[in-house]
C-alpha positions as CSV (number, residue, x, y, z in Angstrom):
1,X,0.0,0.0,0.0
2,X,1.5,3.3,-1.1
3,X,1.6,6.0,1.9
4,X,0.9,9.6,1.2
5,X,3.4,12.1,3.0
6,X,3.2,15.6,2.0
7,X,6.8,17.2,1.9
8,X,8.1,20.6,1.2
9,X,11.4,22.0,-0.7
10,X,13.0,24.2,1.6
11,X,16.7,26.3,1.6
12,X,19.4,23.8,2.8
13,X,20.4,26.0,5.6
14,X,22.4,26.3,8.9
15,X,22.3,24.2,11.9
16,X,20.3,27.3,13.7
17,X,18.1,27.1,10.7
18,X,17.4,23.1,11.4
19,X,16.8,23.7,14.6
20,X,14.1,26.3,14.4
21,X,12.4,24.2,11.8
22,X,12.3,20.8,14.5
23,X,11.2,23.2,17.2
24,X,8.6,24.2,15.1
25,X,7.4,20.4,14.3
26,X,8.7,19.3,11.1
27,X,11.7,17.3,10.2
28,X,14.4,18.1,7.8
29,X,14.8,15.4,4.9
30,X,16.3,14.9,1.6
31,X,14.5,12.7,-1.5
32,X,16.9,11.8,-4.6
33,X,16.8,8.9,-6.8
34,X,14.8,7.7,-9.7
35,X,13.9,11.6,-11.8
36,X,14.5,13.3,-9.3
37,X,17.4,15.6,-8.5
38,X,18.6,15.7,-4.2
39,X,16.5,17.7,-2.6
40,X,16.2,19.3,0.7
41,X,12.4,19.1,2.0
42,X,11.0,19.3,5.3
43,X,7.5,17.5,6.6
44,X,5.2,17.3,9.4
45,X,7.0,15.3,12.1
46,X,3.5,14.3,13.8
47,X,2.3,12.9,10.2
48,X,5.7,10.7,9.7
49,X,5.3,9.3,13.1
50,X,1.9,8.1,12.8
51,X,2.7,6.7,9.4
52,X,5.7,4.9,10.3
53,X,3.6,3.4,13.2
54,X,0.7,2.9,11.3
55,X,2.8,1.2,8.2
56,X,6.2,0.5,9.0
57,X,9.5,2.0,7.4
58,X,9.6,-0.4,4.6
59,X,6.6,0.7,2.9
60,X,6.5,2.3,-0.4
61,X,5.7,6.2,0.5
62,X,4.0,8.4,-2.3
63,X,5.4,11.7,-1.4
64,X,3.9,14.9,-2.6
65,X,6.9,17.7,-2.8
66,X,5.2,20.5,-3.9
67,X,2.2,18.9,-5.6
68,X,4.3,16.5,-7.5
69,X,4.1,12.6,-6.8
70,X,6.6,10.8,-6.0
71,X,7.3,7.0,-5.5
72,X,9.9,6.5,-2.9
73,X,11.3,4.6,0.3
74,X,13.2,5.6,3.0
75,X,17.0,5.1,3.2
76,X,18.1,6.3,6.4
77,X,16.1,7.8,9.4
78,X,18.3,9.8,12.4
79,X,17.3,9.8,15.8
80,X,18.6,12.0,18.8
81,X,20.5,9.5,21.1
82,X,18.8,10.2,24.6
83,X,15.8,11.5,23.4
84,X,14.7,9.1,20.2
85,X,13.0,11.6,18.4
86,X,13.2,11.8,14.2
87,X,15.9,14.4,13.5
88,X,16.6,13.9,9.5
89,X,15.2,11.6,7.1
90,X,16.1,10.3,3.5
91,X,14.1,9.7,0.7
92,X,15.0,7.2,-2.0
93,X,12.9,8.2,-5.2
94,X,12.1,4.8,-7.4
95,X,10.8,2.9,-10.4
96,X,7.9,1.1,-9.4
97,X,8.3,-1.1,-12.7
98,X,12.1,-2.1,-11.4
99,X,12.5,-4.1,-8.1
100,X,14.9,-3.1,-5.6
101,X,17.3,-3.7,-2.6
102,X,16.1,-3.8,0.5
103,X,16.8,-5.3,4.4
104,X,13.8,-6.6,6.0
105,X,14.1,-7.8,9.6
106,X,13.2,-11.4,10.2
107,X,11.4,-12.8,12.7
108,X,10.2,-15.8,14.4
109,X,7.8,-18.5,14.8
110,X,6.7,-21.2,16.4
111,X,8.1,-23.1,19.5
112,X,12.0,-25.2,19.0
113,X,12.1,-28.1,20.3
114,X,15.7,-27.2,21.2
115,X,14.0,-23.8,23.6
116,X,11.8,-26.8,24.9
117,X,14.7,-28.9,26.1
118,X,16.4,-26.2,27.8
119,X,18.2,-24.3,25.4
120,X,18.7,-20.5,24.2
121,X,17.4,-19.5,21.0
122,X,19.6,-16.6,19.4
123,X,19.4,-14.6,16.1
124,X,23.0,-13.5,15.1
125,X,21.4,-11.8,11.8
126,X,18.1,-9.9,12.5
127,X,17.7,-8.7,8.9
128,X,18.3,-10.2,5.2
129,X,18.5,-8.1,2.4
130,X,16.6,-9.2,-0.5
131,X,15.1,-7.8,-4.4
132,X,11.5,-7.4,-4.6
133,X,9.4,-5.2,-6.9
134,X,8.6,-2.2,-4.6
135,X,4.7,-3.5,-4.5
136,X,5.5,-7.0,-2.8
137,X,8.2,-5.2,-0.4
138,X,6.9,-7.6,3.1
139,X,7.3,-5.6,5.9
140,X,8.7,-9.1,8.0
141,X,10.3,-12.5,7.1
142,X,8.8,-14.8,9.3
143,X,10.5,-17.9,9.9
144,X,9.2,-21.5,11.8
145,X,11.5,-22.4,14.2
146,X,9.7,-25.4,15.6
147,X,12.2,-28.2,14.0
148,X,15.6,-26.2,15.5
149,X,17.1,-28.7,18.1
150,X,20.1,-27.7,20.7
151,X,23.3,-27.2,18.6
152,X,21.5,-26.9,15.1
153,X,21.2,-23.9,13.5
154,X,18.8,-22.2,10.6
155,X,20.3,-20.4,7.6
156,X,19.0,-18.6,4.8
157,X,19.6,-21.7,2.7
158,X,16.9,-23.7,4.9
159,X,14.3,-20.8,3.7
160,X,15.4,-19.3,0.6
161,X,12.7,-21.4,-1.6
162,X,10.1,-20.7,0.7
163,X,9.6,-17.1,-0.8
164,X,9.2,-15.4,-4.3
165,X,11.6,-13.0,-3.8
166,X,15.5,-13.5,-4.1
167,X,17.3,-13.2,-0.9
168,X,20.7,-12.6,-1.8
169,X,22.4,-13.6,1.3
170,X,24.9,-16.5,0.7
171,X,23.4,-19.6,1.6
172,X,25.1,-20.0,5.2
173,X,24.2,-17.1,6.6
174,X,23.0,-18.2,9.6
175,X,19.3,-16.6,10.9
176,X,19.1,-18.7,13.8
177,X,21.0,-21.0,16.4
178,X,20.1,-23.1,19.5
179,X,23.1,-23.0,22.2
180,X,22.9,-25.5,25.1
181,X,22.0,-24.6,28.6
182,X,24.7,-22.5,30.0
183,X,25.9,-25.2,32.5
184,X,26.7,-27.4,29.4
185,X,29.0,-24.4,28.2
186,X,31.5,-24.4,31.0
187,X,34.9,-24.7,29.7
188,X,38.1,-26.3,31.6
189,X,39.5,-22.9,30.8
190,X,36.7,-20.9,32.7
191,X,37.2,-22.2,36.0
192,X,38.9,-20.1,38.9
193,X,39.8,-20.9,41.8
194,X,37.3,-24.5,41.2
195,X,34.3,-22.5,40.6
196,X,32.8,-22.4,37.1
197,X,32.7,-18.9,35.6
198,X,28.8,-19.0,34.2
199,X,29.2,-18.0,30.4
200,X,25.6,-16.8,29.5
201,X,23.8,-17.6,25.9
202,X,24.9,-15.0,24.2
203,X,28.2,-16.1,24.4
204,X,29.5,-12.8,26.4
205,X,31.3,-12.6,29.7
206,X,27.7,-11.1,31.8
207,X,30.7,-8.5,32.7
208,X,31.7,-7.2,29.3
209,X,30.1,-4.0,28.4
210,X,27.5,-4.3,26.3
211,X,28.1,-2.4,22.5
């Protein structure tokens, strides 16, 4: 479903000139691509929140910039680190008669029988990119999990049939693994002193900073 997001040229300005225009409630954005030169534009920042909420950042958005349409998705959004808020957005103009790049995050189904037996379920790779005309672009991969036992893993290669669109991650990459209960972990190496240092599932020290 295409999106309607009205968006306005404006003067590329100064940083006192961005900041006026977020304090007045719109966000500063550029759109360039498919017949379209780069373009600075501003838009309503209550209007792009409820429409990536209502519809997700991997829908098609027809933008109107100045009364003229255009097909287009978004690129890269930029968030203020303590606050979360949309600070700059960017617009990818595109042929809706072409397909095109993009990463979709994957997620998962279903109950492993590895979870079941005591295991930790972990997804190293959250997202796969794939090429999709812009009309079938899914907002999710969704992928079963039941049949994952401890110390098996699922890979793009398991799933790649399962779809119409090309995923064009190598077949190996790996979407999901089962690790055994952390007890079964415990290396020779990672005892001090006679006491088993606890490795958790993720395969971190529970001490190392987190990134």
């Amino acid at each position: 479903m295409n999106t309607v997001l009205t968006v306005n040229k404006r003067d590329k300005g100064r940083n006192s000139s961005l900041t006026q225009l977020r304090q007045n409630g719109a966000i500063p954005g550029v759109v360039y691509g498919y017949q379209m030169e780069s373009t600075a534009v501003s838009l309503d920042a209550r209007q792009f929140a409820k429409m990536l909420a209502q519809f997700g950042n991997k829908n098609v958005f027809q933008l109107d910039v100045d009364g003229k349409r255009v097909n287009a998705v978004l690129t890269e959004v930029q968030r203020c680190a303590l606050k979360g808020n949309v600070k700059h957005v960017d617009f990818k103009s595109i042929n809706m008669s072409e397909e095109l790049e993009v990463d979709i995050p994957v997620t998962v189904k279903g109950h492993a029988i590895g979870v079941a037996d005591g295991g930790f379920l972990l997804q190293p790779n959250r997202e796969v990119r794939i090429k999709v005309s812009p009309s079938e672009i899914p907002e999710t991969i969704e992928v079963d999990v039941t049949d994952v036992a401890i110390g098996t893993s699922l890979y793009v290669g398991d799933i790649r049939e399962k779809f119409s669109f090309e995923i064009l991650q190598e077949d190996d990459y790996t979407l999901v693994t089962i690790t055994p209960p952390a007890a079964e972990n415990v290396q020779e190496d990672d005892i001090v002193d006679g006491t088993p240092e606890v490795i958790e599932a993720t395969g971190k020290n529970p001490s190392a900073s987190e990134e």
